[in-house]
Biopython code that builds the backbone (N, CA, C, O; Angstrom):
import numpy as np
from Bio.PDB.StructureBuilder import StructureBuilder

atoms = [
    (1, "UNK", "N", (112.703, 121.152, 96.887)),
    (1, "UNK", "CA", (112.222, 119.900, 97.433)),
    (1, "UNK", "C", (110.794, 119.663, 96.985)),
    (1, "UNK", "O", (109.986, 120.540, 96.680)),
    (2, "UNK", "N", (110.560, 118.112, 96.988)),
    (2, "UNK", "CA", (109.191, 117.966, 96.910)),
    (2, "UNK", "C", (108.534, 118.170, 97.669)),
    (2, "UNK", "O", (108.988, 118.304, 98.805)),
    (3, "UNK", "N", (106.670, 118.339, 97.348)),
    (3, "UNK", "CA", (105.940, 118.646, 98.252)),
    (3, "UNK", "C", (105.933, 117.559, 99.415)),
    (3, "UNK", "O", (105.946, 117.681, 100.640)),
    (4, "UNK", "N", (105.906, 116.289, 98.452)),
    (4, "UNK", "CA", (105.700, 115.023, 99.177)),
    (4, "UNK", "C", (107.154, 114.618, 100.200)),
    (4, "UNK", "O", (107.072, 113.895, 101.192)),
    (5, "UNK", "N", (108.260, 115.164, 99.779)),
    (5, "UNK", "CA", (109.061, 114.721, 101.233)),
    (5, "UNK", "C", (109.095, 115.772, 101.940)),
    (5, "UNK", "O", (109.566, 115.545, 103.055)),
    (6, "UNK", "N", (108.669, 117.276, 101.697)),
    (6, "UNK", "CA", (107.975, 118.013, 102.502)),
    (6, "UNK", "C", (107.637, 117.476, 103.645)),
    (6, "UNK", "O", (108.265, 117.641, 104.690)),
    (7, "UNK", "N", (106.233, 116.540, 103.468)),
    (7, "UNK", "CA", (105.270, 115.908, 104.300)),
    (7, "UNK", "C", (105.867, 115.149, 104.857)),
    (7, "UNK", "O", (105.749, 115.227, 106.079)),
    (8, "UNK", "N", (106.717, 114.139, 104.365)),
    (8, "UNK", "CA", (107.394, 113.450, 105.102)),
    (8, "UNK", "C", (108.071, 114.024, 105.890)),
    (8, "UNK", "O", (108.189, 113.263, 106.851)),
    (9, "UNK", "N", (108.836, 115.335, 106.148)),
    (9, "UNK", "CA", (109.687, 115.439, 106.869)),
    (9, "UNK", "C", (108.901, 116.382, 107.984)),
    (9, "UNK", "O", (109.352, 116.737, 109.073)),
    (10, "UNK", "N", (108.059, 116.582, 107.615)),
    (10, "UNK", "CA", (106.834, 117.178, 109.211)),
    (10, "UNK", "C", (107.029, 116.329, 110.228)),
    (10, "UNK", "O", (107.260, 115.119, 110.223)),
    (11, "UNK", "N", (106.865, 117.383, 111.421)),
    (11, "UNK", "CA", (107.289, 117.003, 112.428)),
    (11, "UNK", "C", (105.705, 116.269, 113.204)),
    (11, "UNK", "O", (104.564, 116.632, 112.916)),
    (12, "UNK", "N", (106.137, 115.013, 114.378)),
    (12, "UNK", "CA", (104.449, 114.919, 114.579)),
    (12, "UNK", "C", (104.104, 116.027, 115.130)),
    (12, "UNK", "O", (104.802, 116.963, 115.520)),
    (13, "UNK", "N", (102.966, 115.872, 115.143)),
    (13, "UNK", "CA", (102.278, 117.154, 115.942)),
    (13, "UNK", "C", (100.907, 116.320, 117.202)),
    (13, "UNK", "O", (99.942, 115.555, 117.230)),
    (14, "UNK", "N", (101.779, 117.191, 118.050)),
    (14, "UNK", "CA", (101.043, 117.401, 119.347)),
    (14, "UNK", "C", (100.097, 117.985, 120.109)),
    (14, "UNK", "O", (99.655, 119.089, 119.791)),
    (15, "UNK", "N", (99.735, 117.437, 121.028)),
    (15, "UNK", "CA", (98.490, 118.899, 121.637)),
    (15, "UNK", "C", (99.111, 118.992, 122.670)),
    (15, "UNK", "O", (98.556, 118.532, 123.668)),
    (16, "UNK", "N", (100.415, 119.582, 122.820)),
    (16, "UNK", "CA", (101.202, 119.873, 124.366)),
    (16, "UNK", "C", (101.952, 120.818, 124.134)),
    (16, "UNK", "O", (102.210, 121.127, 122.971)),
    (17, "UNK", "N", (102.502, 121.533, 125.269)),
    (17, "UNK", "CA", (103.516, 122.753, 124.786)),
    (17, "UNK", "C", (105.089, 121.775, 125.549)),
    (17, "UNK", "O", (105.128, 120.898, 126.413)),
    (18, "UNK", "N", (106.284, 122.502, 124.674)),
    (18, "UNK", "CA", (107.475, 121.896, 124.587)),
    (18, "UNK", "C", (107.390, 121.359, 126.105)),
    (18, "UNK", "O", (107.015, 120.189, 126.182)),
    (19, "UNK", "N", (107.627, 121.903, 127.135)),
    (19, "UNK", "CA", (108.536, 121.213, 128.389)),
    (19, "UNK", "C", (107.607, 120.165, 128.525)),
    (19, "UNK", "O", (108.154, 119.573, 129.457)),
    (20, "UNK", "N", (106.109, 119.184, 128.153)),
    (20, "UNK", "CA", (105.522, 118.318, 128.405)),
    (20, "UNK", "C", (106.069, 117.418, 127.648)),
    (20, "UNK", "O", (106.788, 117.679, 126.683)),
    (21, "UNK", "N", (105.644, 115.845, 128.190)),
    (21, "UNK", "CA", (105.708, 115.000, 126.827)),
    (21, "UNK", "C", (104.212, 114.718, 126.085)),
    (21, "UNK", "O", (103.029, 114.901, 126.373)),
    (22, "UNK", "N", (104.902, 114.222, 125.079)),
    (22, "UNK", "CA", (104.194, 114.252, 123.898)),
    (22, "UNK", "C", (102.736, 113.813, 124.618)),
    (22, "UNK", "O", (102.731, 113.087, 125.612)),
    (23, "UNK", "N", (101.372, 114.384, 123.946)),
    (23, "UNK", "CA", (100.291, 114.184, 124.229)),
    (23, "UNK", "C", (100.116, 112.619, 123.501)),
    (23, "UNK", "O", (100.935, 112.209, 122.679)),
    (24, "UNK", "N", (99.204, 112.012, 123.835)),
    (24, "UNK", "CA", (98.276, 111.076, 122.920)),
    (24, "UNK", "C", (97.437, 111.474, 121.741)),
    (24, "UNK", "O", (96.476, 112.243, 121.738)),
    (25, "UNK", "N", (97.925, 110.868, 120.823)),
    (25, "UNK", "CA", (96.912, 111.293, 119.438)),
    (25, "UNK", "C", (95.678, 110.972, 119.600)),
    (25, "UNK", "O", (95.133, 110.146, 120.333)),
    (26, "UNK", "N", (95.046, 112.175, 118.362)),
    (26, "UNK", "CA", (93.723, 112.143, 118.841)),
    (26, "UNK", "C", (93.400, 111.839, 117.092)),
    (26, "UNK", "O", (94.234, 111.642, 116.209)),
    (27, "UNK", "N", (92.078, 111.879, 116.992)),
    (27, "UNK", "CA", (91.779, 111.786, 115.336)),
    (27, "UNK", "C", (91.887, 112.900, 114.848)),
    (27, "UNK", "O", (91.327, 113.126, 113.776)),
    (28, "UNK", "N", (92.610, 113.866, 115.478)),
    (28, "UNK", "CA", (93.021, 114.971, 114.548)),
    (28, "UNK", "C", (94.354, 114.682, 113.473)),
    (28, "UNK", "O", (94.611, 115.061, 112.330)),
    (29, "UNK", "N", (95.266, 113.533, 114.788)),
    (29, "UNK", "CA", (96.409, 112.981, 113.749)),
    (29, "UNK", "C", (95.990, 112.279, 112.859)),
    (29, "UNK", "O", (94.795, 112.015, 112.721)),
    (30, "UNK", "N", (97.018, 111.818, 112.025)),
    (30, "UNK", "CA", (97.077, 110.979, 110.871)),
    (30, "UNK", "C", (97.662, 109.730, 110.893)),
    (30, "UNK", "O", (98.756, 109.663, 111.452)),
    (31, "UNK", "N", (97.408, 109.181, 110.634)),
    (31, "UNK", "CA", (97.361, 107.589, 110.908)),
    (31, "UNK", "C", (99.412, 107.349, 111.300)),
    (31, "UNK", "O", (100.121, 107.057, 112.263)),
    (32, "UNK", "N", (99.573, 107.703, 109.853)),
    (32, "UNK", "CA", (101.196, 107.720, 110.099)),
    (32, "UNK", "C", (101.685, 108.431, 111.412)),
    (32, "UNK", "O", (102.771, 107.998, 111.799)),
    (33, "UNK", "N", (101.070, 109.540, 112.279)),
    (33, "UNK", "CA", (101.296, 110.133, 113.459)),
    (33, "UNK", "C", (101.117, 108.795, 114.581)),
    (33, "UNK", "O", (101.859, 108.351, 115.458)),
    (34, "UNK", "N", (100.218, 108.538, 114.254)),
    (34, "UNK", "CA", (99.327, 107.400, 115.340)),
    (34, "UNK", "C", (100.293, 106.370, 115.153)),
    (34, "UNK", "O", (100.599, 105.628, 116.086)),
    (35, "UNK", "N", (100.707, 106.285, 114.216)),
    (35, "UNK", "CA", (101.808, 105.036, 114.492)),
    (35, "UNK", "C", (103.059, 105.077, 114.987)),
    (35, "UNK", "O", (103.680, 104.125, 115.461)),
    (36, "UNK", "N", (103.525, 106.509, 114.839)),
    (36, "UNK", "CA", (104.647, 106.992, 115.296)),
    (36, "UNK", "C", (105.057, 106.722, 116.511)),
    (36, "UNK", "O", (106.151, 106.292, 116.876)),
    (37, "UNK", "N", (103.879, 107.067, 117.282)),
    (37, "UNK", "CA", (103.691, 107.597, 118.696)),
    (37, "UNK", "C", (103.628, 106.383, 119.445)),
    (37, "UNK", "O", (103.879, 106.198, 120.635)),
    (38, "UNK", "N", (103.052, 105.154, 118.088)),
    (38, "UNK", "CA", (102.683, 103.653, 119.359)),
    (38, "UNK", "C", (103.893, 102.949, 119.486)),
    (38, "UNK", "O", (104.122, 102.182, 120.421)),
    (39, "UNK", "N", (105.002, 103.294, 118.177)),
    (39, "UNK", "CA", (106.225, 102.793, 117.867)),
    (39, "UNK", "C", (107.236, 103.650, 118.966)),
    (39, "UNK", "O", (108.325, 103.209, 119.333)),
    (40, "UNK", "N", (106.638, 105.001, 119.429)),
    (40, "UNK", "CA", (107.824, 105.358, 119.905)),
    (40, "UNK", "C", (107.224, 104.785, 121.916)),
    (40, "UNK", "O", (107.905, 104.917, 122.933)),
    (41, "UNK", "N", (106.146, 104.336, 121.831)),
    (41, "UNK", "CA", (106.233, 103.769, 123.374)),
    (41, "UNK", "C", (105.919, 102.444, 123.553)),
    (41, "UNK", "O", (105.243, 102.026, 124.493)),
    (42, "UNK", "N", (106.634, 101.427, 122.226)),
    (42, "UNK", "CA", (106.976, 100.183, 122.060)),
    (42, "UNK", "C", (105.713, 99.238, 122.121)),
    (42, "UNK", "O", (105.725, 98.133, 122.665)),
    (43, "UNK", "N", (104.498, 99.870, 121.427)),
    (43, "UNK", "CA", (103.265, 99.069, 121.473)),
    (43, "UNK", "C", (103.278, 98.759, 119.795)),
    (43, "UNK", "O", (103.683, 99.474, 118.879)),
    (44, "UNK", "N", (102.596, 97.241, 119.769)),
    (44, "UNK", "CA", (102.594, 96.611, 118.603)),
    (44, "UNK", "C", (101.159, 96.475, 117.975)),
    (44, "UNK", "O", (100.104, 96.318, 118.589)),
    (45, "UNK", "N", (101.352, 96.571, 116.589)),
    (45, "UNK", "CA", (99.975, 96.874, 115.958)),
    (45, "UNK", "C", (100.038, 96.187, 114.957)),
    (45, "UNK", "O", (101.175, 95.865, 114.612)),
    (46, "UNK", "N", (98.807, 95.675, 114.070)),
    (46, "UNK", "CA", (98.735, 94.857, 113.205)),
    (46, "UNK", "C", (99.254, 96.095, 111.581)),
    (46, "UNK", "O", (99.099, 97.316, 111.587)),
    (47, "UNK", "N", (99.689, 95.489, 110.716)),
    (47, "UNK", "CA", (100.060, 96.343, 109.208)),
    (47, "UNK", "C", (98.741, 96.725, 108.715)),
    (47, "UNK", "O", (98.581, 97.536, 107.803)),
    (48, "UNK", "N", (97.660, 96.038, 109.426)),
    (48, "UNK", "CA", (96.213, 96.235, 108.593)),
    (48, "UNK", "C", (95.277, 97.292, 109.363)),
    (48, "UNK", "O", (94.274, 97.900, 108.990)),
    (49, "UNK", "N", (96.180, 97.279, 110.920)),
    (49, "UNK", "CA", (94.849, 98.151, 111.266)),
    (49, "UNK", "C", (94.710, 99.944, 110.854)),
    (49, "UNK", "O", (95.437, 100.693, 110.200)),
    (50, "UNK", "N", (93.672, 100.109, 111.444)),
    (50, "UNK", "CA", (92.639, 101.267, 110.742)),
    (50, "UNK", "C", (92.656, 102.358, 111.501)),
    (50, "UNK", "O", (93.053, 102.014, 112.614)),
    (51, "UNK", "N", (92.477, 103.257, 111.478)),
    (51, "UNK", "CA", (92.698, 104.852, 112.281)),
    (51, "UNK", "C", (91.926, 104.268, 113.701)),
    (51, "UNK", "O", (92.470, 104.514, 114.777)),
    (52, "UNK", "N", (91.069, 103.747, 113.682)),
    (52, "UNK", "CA", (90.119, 103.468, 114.988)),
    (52, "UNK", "C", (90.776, 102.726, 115.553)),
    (52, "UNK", "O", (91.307, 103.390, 116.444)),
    (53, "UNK", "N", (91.310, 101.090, 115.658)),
    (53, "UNK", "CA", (92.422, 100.352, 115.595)),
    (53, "UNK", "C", (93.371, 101.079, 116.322)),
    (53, "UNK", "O", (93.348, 100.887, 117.538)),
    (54, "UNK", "N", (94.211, 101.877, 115.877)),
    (54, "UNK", "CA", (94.913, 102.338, 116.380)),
    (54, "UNK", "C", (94.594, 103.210, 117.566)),
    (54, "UNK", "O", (94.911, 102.831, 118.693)),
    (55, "UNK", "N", (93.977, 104.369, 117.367)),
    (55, "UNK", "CA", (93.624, 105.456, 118.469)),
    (55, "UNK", "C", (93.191, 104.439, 119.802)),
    (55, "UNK", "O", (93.318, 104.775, 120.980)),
    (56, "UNK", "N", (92.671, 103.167, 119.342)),
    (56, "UNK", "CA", (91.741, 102.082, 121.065)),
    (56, "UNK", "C", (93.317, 101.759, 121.709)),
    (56, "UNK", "O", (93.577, 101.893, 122.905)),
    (57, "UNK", "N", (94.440, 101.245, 120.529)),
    (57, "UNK", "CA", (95.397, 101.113, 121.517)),
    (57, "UNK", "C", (95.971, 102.264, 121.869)),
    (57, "UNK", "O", (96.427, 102.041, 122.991)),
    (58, "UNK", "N", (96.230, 103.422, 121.556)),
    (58, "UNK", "CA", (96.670, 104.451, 122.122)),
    (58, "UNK", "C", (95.921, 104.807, 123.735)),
    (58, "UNK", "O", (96.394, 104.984, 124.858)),
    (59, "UNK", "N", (94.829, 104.802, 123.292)),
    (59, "UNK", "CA", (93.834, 104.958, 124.517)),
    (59, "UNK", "C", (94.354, 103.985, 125.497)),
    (59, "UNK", "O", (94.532, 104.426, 126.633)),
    (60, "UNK", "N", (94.658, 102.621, 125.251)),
    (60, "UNK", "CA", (94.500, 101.633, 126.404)),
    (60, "UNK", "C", (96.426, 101.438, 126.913)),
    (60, "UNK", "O", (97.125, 100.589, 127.465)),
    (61, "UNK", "N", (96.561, 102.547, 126.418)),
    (61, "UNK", "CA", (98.517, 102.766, 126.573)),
    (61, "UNK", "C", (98.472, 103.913, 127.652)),
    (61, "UNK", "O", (98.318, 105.095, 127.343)),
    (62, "UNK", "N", (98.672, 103.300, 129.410)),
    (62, "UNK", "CA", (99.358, 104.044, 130.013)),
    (62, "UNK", "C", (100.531, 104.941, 129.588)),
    (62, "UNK", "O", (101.685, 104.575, 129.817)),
    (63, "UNK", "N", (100.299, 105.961, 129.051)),
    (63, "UNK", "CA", (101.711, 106.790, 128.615)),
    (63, "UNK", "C", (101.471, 108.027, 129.212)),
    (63, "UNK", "O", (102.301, 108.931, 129.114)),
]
sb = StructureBuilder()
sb.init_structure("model")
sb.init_model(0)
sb.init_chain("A")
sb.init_seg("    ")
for serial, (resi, resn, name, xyz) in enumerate(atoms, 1):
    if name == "N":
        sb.init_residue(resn, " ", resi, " ")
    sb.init_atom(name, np.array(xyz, "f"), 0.0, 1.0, " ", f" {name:<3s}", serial, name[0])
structure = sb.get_structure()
């Protein structure tokens, strides 16, 4: 396999241990993480925004 669908196929990564749910990303994730996470608790984001952008709505997401 490639390195690059390697990467793709990484799992997100969290700052929680299994029986929790998933933590909130921090700027340790990667943008593609940060989007994962807003997609998987149905918050909408612009195609343009920016690591910062993202992490304010994560922050302002009761999750």
């Amino acid at each position: 396999m490639s390195k690059q669908l390697l990467q793709l196929q990484r799992p997100v990564q969290a700052n929680n241990t299994a029986d929790e749910t998933p933590a909130k990303p921090t700027d340790d994730n990667t943008v593609a993480e940060i989007k994962a996470w807003l997609d998987a608790h149905g918050v909408s984001y612009s195609s343009s925004a920016v690591k910062a952008d993202l992490l304010a709505l994560v922050n302002d997401t009761d999750a």
